[in-house]
C-alpha positions as CSV (number, residue, x, y, z in Angstrom):
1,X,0.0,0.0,0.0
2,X,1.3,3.2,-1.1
3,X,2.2,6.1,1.8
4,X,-0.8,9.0,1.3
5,X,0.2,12.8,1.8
6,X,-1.7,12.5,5.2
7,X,0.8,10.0,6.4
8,X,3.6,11.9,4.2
9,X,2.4,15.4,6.1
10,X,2.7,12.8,9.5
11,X,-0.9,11.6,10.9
12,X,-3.3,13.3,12.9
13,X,-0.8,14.9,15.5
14,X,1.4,16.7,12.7
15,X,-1.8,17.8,10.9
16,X,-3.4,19.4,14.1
17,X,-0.5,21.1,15.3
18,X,0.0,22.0,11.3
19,X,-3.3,23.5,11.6
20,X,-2.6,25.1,15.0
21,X,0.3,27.4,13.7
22,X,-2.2,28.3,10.7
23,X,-4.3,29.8,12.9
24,X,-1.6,31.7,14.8
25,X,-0.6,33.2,11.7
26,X,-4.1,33.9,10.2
27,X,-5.3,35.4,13.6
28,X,-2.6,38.4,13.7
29,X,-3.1,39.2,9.9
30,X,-5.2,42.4,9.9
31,X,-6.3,41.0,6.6
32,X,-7.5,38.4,7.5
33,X,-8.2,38.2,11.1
34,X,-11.6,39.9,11.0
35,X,-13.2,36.8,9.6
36,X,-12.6,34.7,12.7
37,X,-14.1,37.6,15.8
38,X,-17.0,35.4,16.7
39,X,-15.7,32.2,16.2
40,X,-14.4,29.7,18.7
41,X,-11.6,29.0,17.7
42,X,-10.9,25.7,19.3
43,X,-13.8,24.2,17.4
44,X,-12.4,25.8,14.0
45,X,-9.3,23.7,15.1
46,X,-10.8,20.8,15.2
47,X,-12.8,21.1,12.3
48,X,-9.8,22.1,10.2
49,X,-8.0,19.4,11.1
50,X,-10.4,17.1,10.4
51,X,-10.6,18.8,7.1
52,X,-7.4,18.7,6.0
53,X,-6.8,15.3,7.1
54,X,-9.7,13.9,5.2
55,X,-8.2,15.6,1.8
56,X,-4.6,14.5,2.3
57,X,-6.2,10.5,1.9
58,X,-6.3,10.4,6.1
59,X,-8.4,7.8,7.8
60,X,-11.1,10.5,8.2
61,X,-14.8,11.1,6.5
62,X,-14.9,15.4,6.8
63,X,-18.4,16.3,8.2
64,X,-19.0,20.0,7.9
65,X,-21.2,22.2,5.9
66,X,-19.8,22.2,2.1
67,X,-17.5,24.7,1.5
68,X,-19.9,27.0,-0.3
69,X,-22.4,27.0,2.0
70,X,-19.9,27.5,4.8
71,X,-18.2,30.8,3.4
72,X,-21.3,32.7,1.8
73,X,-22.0,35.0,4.4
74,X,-18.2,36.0,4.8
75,X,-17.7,38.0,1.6
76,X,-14.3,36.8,0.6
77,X,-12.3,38.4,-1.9
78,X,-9.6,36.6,-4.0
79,X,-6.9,38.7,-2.4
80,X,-8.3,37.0,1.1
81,X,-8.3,34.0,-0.5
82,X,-4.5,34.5,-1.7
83,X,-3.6,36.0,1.9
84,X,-4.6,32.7,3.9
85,X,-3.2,30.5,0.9
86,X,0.2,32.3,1.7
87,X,0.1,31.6,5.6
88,X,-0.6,28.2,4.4
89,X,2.0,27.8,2.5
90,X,4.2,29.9,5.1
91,X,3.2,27.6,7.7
92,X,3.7,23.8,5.8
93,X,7.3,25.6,5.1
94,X,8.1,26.1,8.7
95,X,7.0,22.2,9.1
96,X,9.8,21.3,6.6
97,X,7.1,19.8,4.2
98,X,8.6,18.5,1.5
99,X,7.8,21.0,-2.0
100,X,6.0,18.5,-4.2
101,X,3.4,17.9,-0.4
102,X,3.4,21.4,0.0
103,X,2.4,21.7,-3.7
104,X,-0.6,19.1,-3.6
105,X,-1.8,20.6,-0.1
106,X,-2.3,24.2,-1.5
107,X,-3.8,22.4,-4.8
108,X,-6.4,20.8,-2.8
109,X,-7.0,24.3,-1.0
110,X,-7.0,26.4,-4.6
111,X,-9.6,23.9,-5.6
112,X,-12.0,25.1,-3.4
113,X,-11.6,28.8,-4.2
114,X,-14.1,29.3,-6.3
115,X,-16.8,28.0,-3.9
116,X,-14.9,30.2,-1.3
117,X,-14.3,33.4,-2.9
118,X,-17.3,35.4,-3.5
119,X,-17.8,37.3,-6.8
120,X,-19.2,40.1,-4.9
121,X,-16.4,40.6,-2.9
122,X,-13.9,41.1,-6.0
């Protein structure tokens, strides 16, 4: 059986704490931060994690809203979209995520941009 990027990026506990320095990053970005004021984070964690996990091929079945549904009311524009794709990408760098992992990660994410990004907000 072939290694997926979820076990390549390194389970669960990598993932999380992955997904832990995210937020860090995304919650001091004036940018950016705005779109998390009423939102506990500790569930957004969570749910992230579980997220992520379940698109890197994890042992996971992701069970929130879909992604359109889940960012409609939030008025994202592209350049948001771009900003939390960077701390992404900032953030799998600091993990010493190998390029080609980093690469499929933030093509999983872009796929989801255009039921993220709303054309109002551009």
């Amino acid at each position: 059986m072939s290694e997926t990027l979820y076990d390549r990026l390194g389970g669960r506990d990598e993932i999380e704490a992955v997904v832990d320095q995210f937020y860090d990053r995304v919650l001091v970005d004036e940018q950016v931060a705005h779109f998390f004021e009423d939102v506990d984070m500790q569930k957004q964690r969570a749910h992230q994690t579980q997220f992520l996990s379940a698109v890197a091929g994890g042992p996971v079945d992701y069970s929130g809203q879909d992604m359109e549904s889940a960012h409609a009311h939030l008025n994202i524009s592209r350049s948001e979209f771009e900003t939390i794709a960077s701390h992404l990408e900032a953030t799998l760098e600091s993990f010493d995520v190998a390029e080609t992992d980093r690469e499929a990660v933030l093509s999983e994410f872009a796929s989801y941009e255009s039921a993220i990004v709303s054309a109002a907000a551009d």
